[in-house]
N, C-alpha and C positions, 0 to 999 in steps of 0.2 A: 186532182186538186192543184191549183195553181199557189205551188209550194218548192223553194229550192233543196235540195237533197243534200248540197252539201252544208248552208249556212238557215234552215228553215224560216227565210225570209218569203212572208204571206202578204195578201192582199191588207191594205189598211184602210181606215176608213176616216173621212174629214167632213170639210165644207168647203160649198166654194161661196165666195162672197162678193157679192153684187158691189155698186160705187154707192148703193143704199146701205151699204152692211149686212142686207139679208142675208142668212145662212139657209142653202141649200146644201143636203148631202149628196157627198161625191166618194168617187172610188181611187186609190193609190194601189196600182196594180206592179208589181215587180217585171223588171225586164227578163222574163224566161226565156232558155235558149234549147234544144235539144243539142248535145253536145256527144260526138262521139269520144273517148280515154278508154287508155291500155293501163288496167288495173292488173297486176298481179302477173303481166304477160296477155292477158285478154282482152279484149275489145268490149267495151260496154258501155250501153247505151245509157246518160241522163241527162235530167233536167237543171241545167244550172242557171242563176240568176249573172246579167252581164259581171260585174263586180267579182265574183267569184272566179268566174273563166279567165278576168285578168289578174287578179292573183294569182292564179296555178300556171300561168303563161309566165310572168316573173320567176315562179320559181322553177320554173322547166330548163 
């Protein structure tokens, strides 16, 4: 599922709108990353959202 693990930030949903106004449905899909991090001493594999990976780089 295209979902971040650290901040559970998901797909969202909108419109896009024509120079008519018309609303058509569109998709707001998060920037997922596969990210490797040494948790505990261990290497582990997930999926984080861009925003997130730059805040644990700030605090690293």
């Amino acid at each position: 599922m295209a979902k971040c693990e650290a901040c559970g930030k998901t797909t969202t949903f909108g419109h896009n709108r024509s120079f008519s106004l018309r609303a058509t449905n569109r998709v707001f899909r998060p920037n997922l990353q596969k990210v490797s991090l040494l948790v505990n001493g261990k290497k582990v594999r997930k999926v984080l959202c861009a925003k997130c990976i730059k805040t644990m780089a700030k605090s690293a």
